[in-house]
C-alpha positions, 0 to 999 in steps of 0.5 A: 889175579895172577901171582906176578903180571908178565909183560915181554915188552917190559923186560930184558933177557929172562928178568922180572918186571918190578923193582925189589923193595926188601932189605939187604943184610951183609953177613954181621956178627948177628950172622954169617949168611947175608940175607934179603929180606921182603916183608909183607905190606906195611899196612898188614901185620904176619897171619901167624906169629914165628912163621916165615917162608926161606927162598933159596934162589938158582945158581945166578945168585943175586946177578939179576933181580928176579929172587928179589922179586919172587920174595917180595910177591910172596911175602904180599900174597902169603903175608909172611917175611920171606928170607933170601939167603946169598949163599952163593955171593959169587955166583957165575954170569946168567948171560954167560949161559944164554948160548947153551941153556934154551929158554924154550923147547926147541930153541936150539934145535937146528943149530949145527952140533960144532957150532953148540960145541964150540958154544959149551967150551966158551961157557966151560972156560968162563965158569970154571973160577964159579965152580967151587962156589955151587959144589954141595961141599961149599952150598949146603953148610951155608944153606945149614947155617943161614936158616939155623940162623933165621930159627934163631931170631924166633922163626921156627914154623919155616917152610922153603921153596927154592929154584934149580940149585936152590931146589935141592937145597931144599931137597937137603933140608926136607931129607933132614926128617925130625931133625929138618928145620922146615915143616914142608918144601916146594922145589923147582926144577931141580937136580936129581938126588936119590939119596936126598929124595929117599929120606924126605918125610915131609910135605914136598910139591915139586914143579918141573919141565917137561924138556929138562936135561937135568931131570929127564923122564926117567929121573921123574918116574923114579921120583914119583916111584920114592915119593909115591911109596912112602905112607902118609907123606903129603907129595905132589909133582907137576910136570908142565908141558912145553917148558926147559930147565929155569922157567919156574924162576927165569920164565920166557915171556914170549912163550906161553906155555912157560909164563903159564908154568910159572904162573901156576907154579907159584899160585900152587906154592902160596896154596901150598904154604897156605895150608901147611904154615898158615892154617 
């Protein structure tokens, strides 16, 4: 059974099919960090008491439905809550990127260099009052806060999975050691960070395309070079063939090779969570 059934004619831009069924929680005086919350089905009850998986979606934020949809599948397949925290409540456009940011490989590449020049300074103009809001000075408190704020209510066995921005956030998280407040991680498409990536000592499966400018070959060799030299530290990475920056949360779906990335993406990631929440 696939994670999340994928029809290309059910669907606009890079959006998921489905409608979200969790719960917005504005920012109150419980916590500062809105939050959306999915929960398993009402029929079932949590497999394990104090557990709960935290989504920390890309730099689009709640514009579209997609991190909605991914909290909601997981929380029916692991049978947890699965907490979204908005910590970008003023995130940029996502069509605003459609001109510059391929869906797949080779998209653009035919396309005269002036013509996706001109095309990344209409976006640069557009995203420049969304900056301050994605800089790590800005997200990585908020990241901090909303998931000090979820162990509070009692969730302390917290695992994480994030998707490009939401991806080093979790990267952040797990560089904590002792002191993190996740037992283990699953980061997509990220963007590379040695310093993070040196101190992770915890469980991490990475998941990243194969045609990323953010995390090219060499970024990944070094990756697997830190990872790979630390004894006892569970790591795993997947690259996936034929696949750009996005697929694992805004997968095209006339491309098979990206809807099977993002397939297997996150039938690894409910395996993945499975052994080290759950079991």
């Amino acid at each position: 059974m696939s994670f999340l059934p994928i029809q290309p004619c059910c669907l606009k831009r890079q959006e998921l099919p489905g409608t979200p069924t969790g719960v917005f929680e504005p920012p109150n005086e419980k916590h500062k960090v809105g939050r959306y919350i999915a929960k398993p089905p009402q029929d079932s009850s949590p497999v394990k008491p104090a557990t709960a998986v935290v989504l920390f979606y890309d730099a689009m934020g709640f514009g579209e439905p997609n991190p909605k949809i991914l909290a909601d599948t997981l929380a029916a397949k692991l049978n947890l809550p699965v907490f979204v925290p908005d910590y970008i409540p003023n995130p940029p456009k996502s069509h605003d990127f459609d001109a510059v940011m391929a869906s797949t490989p080779n998209e653009y590449a035919n396309r005269a260099w002036y013509k996706t020049f001109w095309e990344y300074m209409k976006l640069i103009f557009k995203i420049v009052p969304y900056i301050p809001s994605i800089k790590d000075g800005r997200v990585v408190p908020l990241c901090n806060t909303a998931v000090a704020e979820i162990k509070a209510e009692g969730y302390t066995n917290l695992g994480a999975i994030g998707y490009c921005r939401g991806g080093s956030m979790v990267m952040e998280l797990l560089s904590k050691g002792d002191r993190s407040p996740l037992k283990c991680g699953v980061i997509c498409h990220p963007s590379p960070s040695v310093p993070w990536t040196e101190k992770i000592t915890l469980p991490s499966s990475w998941h990243l395309a194969s045609h990323d400018i953010r995390f090219k070959d060499p970024e990944i060799a070094k990756l697997r070079q830190i990872m790979e030299a630390k004894k006892g530290v569970e790591f795993s990475c997947t690259v996936y063939p034929d696949t750009v920056h996005g697929f694992a949360a805004r997968p095209n779906q006339s491309s098979e090779s990206a809807v099977k990335a993002f397939e297997e993406t996150h039938e690894a990631a409910v395996e993945f969570f499975n052994k080290h929440l759950v079991d």
